[in-house]
Structure formats: C-alpha cells, structure tokens
N, C-alpha and C positions, 0 to 999 in steps of 0.2 A: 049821255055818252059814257062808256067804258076807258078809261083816262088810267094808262100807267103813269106811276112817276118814281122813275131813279134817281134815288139818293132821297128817300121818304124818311129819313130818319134824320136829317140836318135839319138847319133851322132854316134854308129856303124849302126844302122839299117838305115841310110840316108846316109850312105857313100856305105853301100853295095848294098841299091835299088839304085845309083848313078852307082857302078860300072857293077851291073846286068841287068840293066835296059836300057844301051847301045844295048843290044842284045835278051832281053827277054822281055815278058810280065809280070808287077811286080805287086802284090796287097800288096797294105800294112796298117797290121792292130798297129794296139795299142787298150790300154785299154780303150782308148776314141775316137777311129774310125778310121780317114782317110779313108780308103775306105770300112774295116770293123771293128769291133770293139772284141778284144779277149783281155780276161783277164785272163794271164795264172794259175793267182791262182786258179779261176774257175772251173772245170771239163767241168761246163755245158755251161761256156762260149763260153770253147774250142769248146766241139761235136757242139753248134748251132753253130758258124762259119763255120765247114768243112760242115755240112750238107749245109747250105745254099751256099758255096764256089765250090762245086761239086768235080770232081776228079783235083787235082792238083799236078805238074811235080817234084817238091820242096820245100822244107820247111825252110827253116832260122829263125831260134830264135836270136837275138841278144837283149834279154833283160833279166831280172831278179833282182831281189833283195835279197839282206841280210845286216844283220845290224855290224856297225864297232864298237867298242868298249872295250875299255878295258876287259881284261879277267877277272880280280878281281871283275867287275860290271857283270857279262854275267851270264845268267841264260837260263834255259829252252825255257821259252818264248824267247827270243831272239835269241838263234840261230835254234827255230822254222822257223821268220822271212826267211831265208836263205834257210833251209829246205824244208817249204811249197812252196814256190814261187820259187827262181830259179832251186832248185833240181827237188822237185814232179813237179812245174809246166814246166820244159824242157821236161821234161818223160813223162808225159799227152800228149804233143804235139807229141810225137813220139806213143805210147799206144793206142791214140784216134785216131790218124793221118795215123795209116797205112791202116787203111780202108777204107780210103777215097781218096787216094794219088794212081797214075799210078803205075805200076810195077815194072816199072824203077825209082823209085820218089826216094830222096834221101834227108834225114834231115841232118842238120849241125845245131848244138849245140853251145852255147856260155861260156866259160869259164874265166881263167888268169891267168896271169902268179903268183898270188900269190899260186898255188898249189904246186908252187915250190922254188917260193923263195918268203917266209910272211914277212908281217912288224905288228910292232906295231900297237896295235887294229883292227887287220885281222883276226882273227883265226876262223872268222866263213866262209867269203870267201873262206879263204885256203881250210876248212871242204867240203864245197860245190863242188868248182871247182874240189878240187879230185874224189869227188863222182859221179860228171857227167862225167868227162873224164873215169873211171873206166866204167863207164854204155856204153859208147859208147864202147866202146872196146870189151866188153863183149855182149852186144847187137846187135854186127855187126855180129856174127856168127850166130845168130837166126832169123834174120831179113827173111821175109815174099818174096817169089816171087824174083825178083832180085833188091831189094830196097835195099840202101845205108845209113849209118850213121857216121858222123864226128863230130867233132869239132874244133872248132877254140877257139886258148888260147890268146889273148896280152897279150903285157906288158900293162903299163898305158899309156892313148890315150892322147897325143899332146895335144889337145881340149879340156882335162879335169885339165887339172894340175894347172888351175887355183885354182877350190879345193881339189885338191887331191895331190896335189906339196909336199906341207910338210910330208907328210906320205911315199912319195917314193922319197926319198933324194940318188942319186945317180943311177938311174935307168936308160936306154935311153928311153924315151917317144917317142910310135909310133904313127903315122900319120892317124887319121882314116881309111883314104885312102889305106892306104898302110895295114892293117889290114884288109881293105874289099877284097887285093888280097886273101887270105883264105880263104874267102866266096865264091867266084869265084875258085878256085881249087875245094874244095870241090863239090860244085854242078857241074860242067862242067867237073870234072874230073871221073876217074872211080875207086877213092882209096875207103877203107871203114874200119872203125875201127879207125882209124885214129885222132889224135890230131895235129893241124896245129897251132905248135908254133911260135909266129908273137911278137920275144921278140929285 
C-alpha cells in the first residue's frame, strides 16, 4: 500500500512509518517537508499535497496541536488553538482526502487517552480528543465507496514523559512502538468507526 502519514517527524508519526514501512510504501509529510510538506492547519496546504501526492491506499494523522493550561487562564483564543489544528485540521485530512484516496483507502486519526481520563491543565485536549473520536465514529457510517475511518487514542508516550511526567503522575506510559501497533490495526485491518485504545 501507498500510506501517508502527517506529523512523520514526531515520535508517534516515526514509530508508525517504522512499523508500516516494514511492509509498505511510506511518504511522510510534516509541516516542514520530509518527503512532502502538509500543514494541517491549512486547507490549502492539505488539497496541494493530495493533488500533487495522486491517489493514495492510507492516511495516518499522527499529529496535532492544543494548548495546556489552566482553566482559570483559558479563553477563546486558546482553545481555538486545539480546535483549529488538531480537530478541524484531522477532519480536512479526511473532507479533502477522500477524493483523492483509493476506494479501499482508510484514515486513522490521532487522539488520547485524556478524553477519558483529564488531568490538570488539559481541558482543552480532553475537549478535542472527544470531538475527533465522536467524528470518527459518526463519520464511519458515511464514508464514500468502501473507505475506512479510525482512530488511535494513547495513553502518554514513554518518549515524552520527560516533559509531560509531572502532569500524568500515575499513568502507565506507552511505548511508541507499541502505540504504532494501532496504526498498523487500523490500516491493515478491516474495522471502521473504531477508537483503538492503546492505554
């Protein structure tokens, strides 16, 4: 298969073109290139990447932003941040992407596990990640032709808890790797609607 994946340059998006890329052909973009360059806040980012990318078998999001922060400081603007980029910009990838994506092509979405269990100055993550895993689910019964749509939730990655330790105090920390198996279900498997919790 032909398998994008945005945000190839993190440590989920290099653990899952690590584990897809065993058996696939992998292009991987970021907002600052590697093979091609999507910035999913963009619209226009997004459509010139699939136009110039042609039809492709997969799509893997593994990136996104929102901003952490006390609640008492949090305003509009800020959990825009969250909003614009990982919400709207997942769901551009999927909106702008089915037309460009094989029949059989199948998106996997990236989330975590704070949709379900928050910590202090998350509430905009939590806000988010519900919102895409809600979209997937609901978007898996309208999906186009016989295309696919998942997500994959972690807990917090192994590899990060250098800065993100103190905020998840008592969590088990998963292993990128082992978080990239979700990526690898989702694409190679035939489930849809689906949230692939990897806690």
């Amino acid at each position: 298969m032909k398998i994008l994946i945005v945000g190839a340059s993190g440590t989920l998006g290099k653990a899952a073109a690590e584990e897809l890329g065993a058996r696939h052909d992998i292009i991987r973009a970021s907002r600052s290139g590697l093979d091609i360059a999507i910035d999913i806040g963009d619209a226009a980012s997004i459509q010139a990447a699939y136009k110039k990318l042609g039809t492709v078998d997969a799509v893997v999001s593994a990136v996104g932003n929102v901003h952490f922060g006390d609640l008492a400081d949090m305003d509009e603007e800020k959990y825009r941040i969250g909003i614009d980029n990982k919400l709207i910009g997942q769901v551009n990838l999927v909106l702008i992407g089915r037309h460009y994506v094989s029949d059989t092509a199948s998106f996997t979405l990236t989330t975590g596990i704070l949709s379900k269990d928050p910590i202090r100055y998350g509430s905009s993550a939590s806000m988010v990640n519900g919102a895409v895993d809600a979209f997937v689910r609901a978007a898996a019964i309208e999906m186009p032709a016989k295309q696919r749509i998942n997500s994959v939730s972690p807990g917090v990655i192994v590899e990060s808890m250098e800065g993100y330790g103190p905020y998840f105090r008592g969590h088990n920390p998963v292993p990128a790797a082992r978080a990239a198996l979700g990526y690898a279900k989702s694409v190679e498997g035939l489930q849809t609607g689906q949230v692939f919790e990897i806690f």
